[in-house]
C-alpha positions in Angstrom: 35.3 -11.4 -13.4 31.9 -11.8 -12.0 30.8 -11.9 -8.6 29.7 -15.4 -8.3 33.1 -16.2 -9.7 35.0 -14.3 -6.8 32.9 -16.0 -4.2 33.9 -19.2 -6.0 37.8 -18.3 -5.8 37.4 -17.2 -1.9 36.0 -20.5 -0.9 38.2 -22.5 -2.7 41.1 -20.4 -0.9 39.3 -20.4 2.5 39.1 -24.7 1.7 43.0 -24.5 1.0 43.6 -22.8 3.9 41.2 -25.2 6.0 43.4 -28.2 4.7 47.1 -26.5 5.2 45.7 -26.0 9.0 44.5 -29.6 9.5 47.8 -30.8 7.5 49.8 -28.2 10.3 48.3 -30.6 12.9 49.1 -33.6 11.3 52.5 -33.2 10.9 53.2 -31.6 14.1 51.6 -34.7 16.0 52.8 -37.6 13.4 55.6 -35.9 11.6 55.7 -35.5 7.9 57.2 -39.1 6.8 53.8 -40.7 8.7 50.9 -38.1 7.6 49.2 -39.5 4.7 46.3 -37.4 2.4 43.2 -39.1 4.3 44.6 -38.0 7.4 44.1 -34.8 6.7 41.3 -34.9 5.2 39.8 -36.1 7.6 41.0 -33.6 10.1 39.8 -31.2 7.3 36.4 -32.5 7.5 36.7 -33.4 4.2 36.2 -36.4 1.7 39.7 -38.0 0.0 38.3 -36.9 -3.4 37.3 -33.1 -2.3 40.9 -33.1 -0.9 42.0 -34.1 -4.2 40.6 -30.9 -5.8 43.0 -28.6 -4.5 46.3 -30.9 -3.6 47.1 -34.5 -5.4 49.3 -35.6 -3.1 51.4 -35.0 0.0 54.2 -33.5 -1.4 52.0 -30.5 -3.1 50.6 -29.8 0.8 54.1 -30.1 1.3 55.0 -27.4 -1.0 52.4 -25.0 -0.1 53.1 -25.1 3.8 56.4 -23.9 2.7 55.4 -21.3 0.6 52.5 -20.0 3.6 55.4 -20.2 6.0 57.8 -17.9 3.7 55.1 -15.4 3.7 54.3 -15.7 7.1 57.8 -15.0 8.2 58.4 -12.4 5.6 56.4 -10.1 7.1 57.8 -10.4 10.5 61.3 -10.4 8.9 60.4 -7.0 6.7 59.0 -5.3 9.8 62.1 -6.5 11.7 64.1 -4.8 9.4 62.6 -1.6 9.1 64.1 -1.4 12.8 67.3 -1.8 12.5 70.1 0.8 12.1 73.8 0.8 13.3 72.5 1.8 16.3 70.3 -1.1 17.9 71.7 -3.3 20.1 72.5 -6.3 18.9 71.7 -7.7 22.0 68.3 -6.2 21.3 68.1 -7.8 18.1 69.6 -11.1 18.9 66.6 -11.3 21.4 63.7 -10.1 19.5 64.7 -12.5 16.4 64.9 -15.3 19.2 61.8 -14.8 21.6 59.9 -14.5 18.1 61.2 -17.8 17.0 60.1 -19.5 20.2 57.1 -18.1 19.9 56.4 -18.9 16.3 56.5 -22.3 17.3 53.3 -22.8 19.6 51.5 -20.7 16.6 53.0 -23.1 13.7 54.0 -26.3 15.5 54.5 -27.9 11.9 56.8 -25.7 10.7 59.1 -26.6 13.7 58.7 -30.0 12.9 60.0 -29.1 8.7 62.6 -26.6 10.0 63.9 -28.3 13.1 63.0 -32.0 12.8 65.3 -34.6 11.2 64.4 -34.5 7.7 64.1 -38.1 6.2 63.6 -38.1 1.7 64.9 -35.7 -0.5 61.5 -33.7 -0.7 61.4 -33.2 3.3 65.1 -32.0 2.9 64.6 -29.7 0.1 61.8 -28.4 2.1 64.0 -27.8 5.3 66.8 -26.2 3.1 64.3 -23.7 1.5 63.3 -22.7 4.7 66.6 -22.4 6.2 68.1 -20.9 3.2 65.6 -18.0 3.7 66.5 -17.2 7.5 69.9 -17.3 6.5 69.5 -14.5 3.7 67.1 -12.5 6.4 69.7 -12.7 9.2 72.2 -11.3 6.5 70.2 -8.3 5.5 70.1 -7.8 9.2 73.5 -8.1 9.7 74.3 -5.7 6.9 72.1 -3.1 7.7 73.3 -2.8 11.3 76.9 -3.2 9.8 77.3 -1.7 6.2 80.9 -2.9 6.1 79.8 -6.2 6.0 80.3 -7.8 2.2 77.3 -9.7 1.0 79.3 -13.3 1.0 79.7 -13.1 4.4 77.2 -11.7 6.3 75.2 -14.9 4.6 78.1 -17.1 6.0 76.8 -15.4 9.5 73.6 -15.7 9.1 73.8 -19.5 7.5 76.0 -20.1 11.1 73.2 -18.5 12.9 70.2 -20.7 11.9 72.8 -23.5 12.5 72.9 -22.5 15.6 69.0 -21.9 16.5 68.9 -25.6 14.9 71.0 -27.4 17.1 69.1 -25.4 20.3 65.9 -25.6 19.3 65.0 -28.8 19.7 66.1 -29.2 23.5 64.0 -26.0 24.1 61.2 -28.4 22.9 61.9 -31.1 25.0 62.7 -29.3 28.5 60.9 -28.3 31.6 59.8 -24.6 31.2 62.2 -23.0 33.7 65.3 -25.5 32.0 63.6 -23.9 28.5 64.1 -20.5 29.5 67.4 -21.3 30.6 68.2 -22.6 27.2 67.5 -19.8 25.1 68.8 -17.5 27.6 72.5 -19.6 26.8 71.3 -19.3 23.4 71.3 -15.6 22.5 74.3 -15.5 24.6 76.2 -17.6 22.4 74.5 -15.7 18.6 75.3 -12.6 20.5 79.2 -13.5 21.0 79.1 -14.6 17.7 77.1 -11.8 15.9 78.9 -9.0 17.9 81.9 -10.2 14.8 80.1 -8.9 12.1 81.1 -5.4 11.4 84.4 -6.0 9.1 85.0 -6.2 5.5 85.4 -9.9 5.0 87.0 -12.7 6.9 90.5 -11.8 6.4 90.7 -8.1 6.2 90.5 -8.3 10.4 91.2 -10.1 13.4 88.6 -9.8 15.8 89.1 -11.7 19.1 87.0 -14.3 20.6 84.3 -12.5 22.9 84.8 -13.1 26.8 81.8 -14.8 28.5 79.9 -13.2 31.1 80.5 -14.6 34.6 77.2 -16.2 35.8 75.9 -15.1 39.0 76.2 -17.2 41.8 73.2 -19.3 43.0 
């Protein structure tokens, strides 16, 4: 490979990135149904045609925001791991996986929008399964390092109830004051904590674990 021909590669992969960014903004300010290919081009600084180079449509940008935010996350997901032993807290855990979510989003706005949003079409859905489907396995391997007893099947029926969870959360985080925000995803790893804490058994009916007791909340 010569050298002109790896500058040629790294500037059509810096242009790809360029466009994913631009296509980030788009979507987190019009939403995925609405963004259309001159939009972000545009946004790109680019011409429809140049655009056309590297994506023919929406639903290719589509498909590579996906696959950016599944190596994204990877990453924080593998060093996550790397952590845990029988011996973390899970309350420890619960939080870090949570505060990084939050945080994620003000970095990646659009992929809030694909995970959290209401997804409308069959490609927007397939995109929000793939990403869900891949927290759910993480929060398993999670769950079954920190508990080895934990079969397979179910620790990715835990971590499947998890990202339910974060879902159904999530999006009145988004829409709160900041101190009623905070408050939220304080409740929040309260509730994936109680649940969580159920995880180190053999399978769903091999033991009966009782429902966790809620903290008393201080007086104001």
């Amino acid at each position: 490979m010569t050298e002109r021909t790896v500058r040629r590669q790294a500037r059509g992969l810096k242009r790809m990135a360029e466009i994913l960014d631009a296509a980030e903004l788009v979507i987190a300010e019009a939403g995925y149904p609405d963004m259309t290919t001159n939009q972000v081009a545009a946004r790109a600084g680019l011409s429809p045609g140049s655009l056309y180079q590297f994506f023919r449509n929406k639903e290719e940008i589509l498909d590579a925001l996906v696959a950016r935010y599944t190596i994204e996350r990877q990453e924080f997901w593998e060093t996550l791991l790397t952590a845990v032993t029988p011996q973390v807290p899970l309350e420890t855990l619960v939080g870090r996986v949570v505060d990084e979510s939050v945080a994620f989003k003000g970095r990646s706005p659009a992929y809030w929008s694909l995970l959290y949003g209401s997804a409308t079409g069959d490609k927007l859905a397939s995109a929000s399964q793939l990403l869900h489907d891949a927290i759910a396995r993480q929060v398993a391997a999670l769950l079954r390092r920190r508990s080895p007893d934990l079969t397979e099947e179910h620790a990715l029926l835990m971590g499947t109830m998890a990202v339910a969870m974060v879902k159904a959360v999530m999006p009145l985080v988004s829409a709160a004051t900041p101190e009623r925000a905070r408050e939220l995803v304080d409740e929040l790893k309260l509730a994936l904590g109680a649940y969580l804490a159920q995880a180190p058994r053999k399978g769903p009916a091999t033991s009966k674990v009782s429902p966790p007791v809620r903290p008393r909340l201080a007086e104001k």
